[in-house]
N, C-alpha and C positions, 0 to 999 in steps of 0.2 A: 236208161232211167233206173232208178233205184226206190228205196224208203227211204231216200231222204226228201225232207219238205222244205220249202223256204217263203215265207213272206214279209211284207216289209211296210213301215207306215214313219210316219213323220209329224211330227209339232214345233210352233216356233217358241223358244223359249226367252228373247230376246228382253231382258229387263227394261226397266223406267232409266230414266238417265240419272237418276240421284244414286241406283244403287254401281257406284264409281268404278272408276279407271285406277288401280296400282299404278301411281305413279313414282315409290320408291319403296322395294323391296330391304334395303338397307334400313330406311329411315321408317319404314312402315308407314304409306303415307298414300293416299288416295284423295282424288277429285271428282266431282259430279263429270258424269257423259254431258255432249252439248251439241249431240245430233247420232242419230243414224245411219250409219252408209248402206250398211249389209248386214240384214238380219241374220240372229241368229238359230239354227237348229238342234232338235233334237232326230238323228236317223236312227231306226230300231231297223234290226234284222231280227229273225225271229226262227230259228231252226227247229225239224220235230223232224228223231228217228226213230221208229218204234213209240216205245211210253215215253222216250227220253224227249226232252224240252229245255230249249236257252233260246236267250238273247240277245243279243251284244248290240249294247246303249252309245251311239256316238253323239258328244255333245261338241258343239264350238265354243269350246270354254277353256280359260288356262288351264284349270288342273281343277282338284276336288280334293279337299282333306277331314280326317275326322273333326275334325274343331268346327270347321267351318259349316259342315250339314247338321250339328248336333249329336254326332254320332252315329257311322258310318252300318251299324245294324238293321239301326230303324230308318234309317233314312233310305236303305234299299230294301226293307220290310215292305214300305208304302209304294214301291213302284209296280207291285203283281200279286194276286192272290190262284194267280195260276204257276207260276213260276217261283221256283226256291231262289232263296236269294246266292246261293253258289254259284247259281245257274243264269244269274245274270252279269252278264260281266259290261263294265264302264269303261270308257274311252273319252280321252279329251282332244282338240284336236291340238293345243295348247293356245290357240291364239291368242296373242297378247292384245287386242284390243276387243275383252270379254269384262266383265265385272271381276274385283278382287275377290277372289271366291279360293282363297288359301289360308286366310288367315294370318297373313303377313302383315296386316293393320287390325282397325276396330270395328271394319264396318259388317264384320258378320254378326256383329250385336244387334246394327239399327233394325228397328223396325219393318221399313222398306225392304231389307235383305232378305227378313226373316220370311216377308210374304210371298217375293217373290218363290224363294226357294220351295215355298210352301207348292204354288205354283207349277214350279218345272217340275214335283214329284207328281203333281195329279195327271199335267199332261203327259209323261212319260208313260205312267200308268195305262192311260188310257188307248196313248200309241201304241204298247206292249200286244192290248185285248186284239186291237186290231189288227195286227201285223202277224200275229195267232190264229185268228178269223180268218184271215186270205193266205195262209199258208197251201203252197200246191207242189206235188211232187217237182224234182228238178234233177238236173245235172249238173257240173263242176267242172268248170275250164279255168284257166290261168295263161300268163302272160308276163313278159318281163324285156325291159329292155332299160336303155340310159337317158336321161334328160343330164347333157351337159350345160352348164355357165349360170347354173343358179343356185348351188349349195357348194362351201367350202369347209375347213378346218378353218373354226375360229378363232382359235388358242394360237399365239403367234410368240412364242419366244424374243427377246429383247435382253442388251446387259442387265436393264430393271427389273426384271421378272416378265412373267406371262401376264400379256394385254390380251382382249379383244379384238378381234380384227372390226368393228364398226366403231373403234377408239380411232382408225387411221383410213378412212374411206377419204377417197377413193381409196380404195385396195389394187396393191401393185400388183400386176399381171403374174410377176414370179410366185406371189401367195397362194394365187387361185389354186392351184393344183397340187399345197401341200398334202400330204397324207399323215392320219387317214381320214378317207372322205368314200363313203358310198351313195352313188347316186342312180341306184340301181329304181327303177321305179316298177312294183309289182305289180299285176291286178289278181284281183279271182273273181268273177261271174258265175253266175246262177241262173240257170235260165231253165224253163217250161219245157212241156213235151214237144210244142208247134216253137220252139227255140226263139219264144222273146225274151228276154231279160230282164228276170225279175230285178238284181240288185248285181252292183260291182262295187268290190271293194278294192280300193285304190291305196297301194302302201307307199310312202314316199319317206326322206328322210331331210328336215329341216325345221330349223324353227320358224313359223309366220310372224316376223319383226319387221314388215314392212313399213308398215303402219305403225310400230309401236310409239305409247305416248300421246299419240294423236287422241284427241279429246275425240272420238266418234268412235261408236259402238260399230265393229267390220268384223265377220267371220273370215277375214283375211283372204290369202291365196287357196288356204283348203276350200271356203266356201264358193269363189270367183271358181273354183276345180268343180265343184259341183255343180253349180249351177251351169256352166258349160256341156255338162254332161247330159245333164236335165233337157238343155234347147236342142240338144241332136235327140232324142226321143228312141235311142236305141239298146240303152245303157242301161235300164232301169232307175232302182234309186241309187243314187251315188254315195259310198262312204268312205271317208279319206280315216287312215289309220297311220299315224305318227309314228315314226322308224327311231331307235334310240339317237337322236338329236341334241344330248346335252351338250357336246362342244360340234356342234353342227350351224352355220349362219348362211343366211343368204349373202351374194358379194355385196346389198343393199341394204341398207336398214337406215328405218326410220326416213325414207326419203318420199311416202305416199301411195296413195291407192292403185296411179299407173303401174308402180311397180307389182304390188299384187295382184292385179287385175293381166298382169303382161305375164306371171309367172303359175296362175290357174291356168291360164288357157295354154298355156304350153305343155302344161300336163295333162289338162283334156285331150288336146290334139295328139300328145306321144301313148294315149292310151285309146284314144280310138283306132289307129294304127298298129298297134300289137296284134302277130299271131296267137291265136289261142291254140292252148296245146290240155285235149281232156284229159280230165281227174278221173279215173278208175275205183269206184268205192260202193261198197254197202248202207254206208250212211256218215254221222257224227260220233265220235268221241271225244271226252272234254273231262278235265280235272283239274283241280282245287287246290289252293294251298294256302296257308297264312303264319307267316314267320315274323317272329319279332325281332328287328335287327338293331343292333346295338350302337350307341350313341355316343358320343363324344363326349369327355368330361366337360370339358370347356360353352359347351351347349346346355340350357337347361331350361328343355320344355314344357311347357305347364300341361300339355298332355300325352301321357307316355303314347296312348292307340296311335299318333301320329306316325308313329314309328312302326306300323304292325304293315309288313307287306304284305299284298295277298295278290298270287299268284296264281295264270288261270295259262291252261293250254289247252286247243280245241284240236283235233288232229281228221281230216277227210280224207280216205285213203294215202299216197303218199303227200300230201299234204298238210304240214301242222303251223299254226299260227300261235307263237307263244305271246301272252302279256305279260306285260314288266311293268310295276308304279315307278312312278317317279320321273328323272332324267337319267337313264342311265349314257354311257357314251358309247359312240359309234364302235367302239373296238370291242365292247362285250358285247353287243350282237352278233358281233361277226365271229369272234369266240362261241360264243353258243352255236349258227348255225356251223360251223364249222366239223364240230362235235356232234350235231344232233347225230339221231340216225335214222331219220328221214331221208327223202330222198328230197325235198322241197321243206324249205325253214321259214315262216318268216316271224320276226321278232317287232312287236307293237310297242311302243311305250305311252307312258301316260296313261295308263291304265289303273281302274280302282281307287282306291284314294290315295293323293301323293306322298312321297316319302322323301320328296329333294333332290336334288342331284346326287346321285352315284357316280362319282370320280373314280379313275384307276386309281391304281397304289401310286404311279407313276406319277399322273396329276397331282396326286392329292402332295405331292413330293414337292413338285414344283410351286405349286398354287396357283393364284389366281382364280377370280371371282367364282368359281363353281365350286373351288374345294373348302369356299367359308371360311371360317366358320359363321353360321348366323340360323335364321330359322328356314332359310332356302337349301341349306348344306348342313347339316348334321349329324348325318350317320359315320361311324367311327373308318376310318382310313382302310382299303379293302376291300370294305364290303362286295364291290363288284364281285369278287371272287367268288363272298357267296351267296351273290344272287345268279351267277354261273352255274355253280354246282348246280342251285335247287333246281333251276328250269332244265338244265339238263339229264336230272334225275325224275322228274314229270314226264319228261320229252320219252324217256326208254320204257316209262312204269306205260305210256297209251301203244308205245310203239311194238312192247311187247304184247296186249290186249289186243292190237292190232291182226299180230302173228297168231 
């Protein structure tokens, strides 16, 4: 055991069905919900090492941008009067069947939107005090192993240019296993002096499009992962953390709930079966960043902060967790952990408020549907590169704090 603390608390944040379904990011185009399948969450972890105090907010929602909370200051101002807002960091899980909460249509204006959102800030809030409250010393183990046949490389080459691979499902067996594709699935637990488990956090790499379109509010396959985890009563709280997934798909989409409900529990069960292997540490370190990255002529955003990244990295002995906004792609994570110099990486995305798909140079070369241009893709060609540098520059400033 060490000073490190961890507690954990939950609210449901799951809208009214009016406040809609993106049903085209292109056309900017949304529709009222017309049922519930799977509610949605708000998970709070809640670290204390020494004076020091965070966060980390997982919500089952697409994404988050400044346009869309009002302004991404104050809108993390009203989640803590105990906590700095640096010091909280956000997570989406991306599900696409969550309310349009990007700003890719009108409906962060209505009414309805505005309340709810009002909403998800108090409860988050109020999960924060809590999950602060039941804070108790813990330990730090982790685990890793492969879920195969349910995440591919999307991006499929053709003489027309780069499709989607859920433009030609069934998907031929020779695809499945293009590269790159990581489907490494992580965990890290937290657990008490008498070794129950306060909380597991669950890193995985894909996007939840099972379901996508479908007119019903579903916290997709990450939440069918959680609540799996929930009914065994060993795991604590469960929180699933989104792996850079921009050209990442499941071999399914858009085909229904059995399939996400088939592809949670397959991650439940591949993470109940993980050896754990302990974390050796003193406590938490964590650092901050916010970069303004640069935009494409051809794009023109009616608001520049959309474009402001802010980058967080938490590091528990040889252990560091970087977040990344946006989508970036499978290959700059692996770039990053690659380079880290840690001895354990793992890289989150959809974290903070969104900044779009971050394509390689490589994609952005070829195109197709991630490299835009539009308000889903706008960052100037590159960029990945440096959102590489920065996190790998974060990764050595804790790693040598660490030393």
């Amino acid at each position: 055991m060490n000073n490190l603390q961890a507690g954990t608390a939950q609210v449901d944040i799951t809208p009214p069905l009016e406040v809609g379904l993106l049903t085209s990011s292109v056309k900017g185009l949304y529709e009222p919900f017309q049922s519930v399948r799977l509610p949605l969450k708000a998970r709070i972890l809640v670290l204390k090492s020494g004076e020091d105090i965070l966060a980390l907010v997982s919500l089952d929602l697409l994404a988050l941008n400044d346009t869309a909370v009002g302004g991404w200051h104050n809108f993390k101002k009203a989640l803590s009067d105990i906590i700095p807002i640096e010091k909280i960091i956000i997570t989406c899980t991306h599900t696409h069947n969550a309310p349009e909460s990007v700003a890719l249509s009108d409906l962060y204006l209505d009414a309805a939107y505005r309340k709810w959102l009002s909403r998800i800030q108090d409860g988050i809030k109020n999960a924060i005090l809590q999950a602060a409250i039941a804070t108790k010393p813990c330990s730090v183990a982790m685990a890793s192993s492969k879920l195969e046949g349910y995440s591919m490389q999307r991006r499929i080459p053709t003489p027309e240019g780069i499709i989607m691979s859920d433009s030609i499902q069934p998907v031929a067996p020779a695809l499945l296993n293009r590269e790159p594709v990581d489907r490494r699935v992580r965990s890290v637990i937290f657990q008490d002096a008498t070794g129950h488990v306060i909380a597991t956090l669950v890193h995985a790499i894909c996007h939840p499009v099972h379901e996508m379109c479908m007119p019903h509010i579903s916290a997709e396959f990450p939440g069918e992962m959680c609540l799996a985890l929930e009914a065994n009563g060993e795991n604590g709280m469960p929180i699933f953390l989104n792996g850079a997934a921009g050209d990442i798909n499941p071999p399914t989409v858009s085909e229904g709930p059995a399939f996400a409900q088939r592809h949670g529990n397959a991650l439940a069960e591949l993470v109940q079966e993980q050896g754990r292997l302990f974390v050796e540490s003193s406590g938490f370190r964590s650092v901050h960043e916010e970069i303004k990255m640069p935009v494409r002529n051809e794009v023109k955003l009616a608001n520049d902060r959309d474009a402001l990244a802010r980058l967080n990295v938490i590091s528990i002995g040889p252990l560091a967790i970087v977040f990344i906004p946006g989508e970036p792609f499978v290959e700059t994570a692996l770039a990053i952990e690659k380079e880290s110099p840690f001895k354990h990486t793992i890289v989150a995305a959809y974290a903070e408020n969104t900044i779009g798909y971050i394509p390689t140079l490589q994609a952005s070369r070829e195109g197709g549907y991630e490299a835009g241009p539009g308000k889903w893709s706008f960052l100037e060609k590159g960029t990945d590169a440096l959102i590489t540098k920065e996190a790998l520059r974060l990764l050595k400033e804790l790693f040598n704090q660490e030393r």
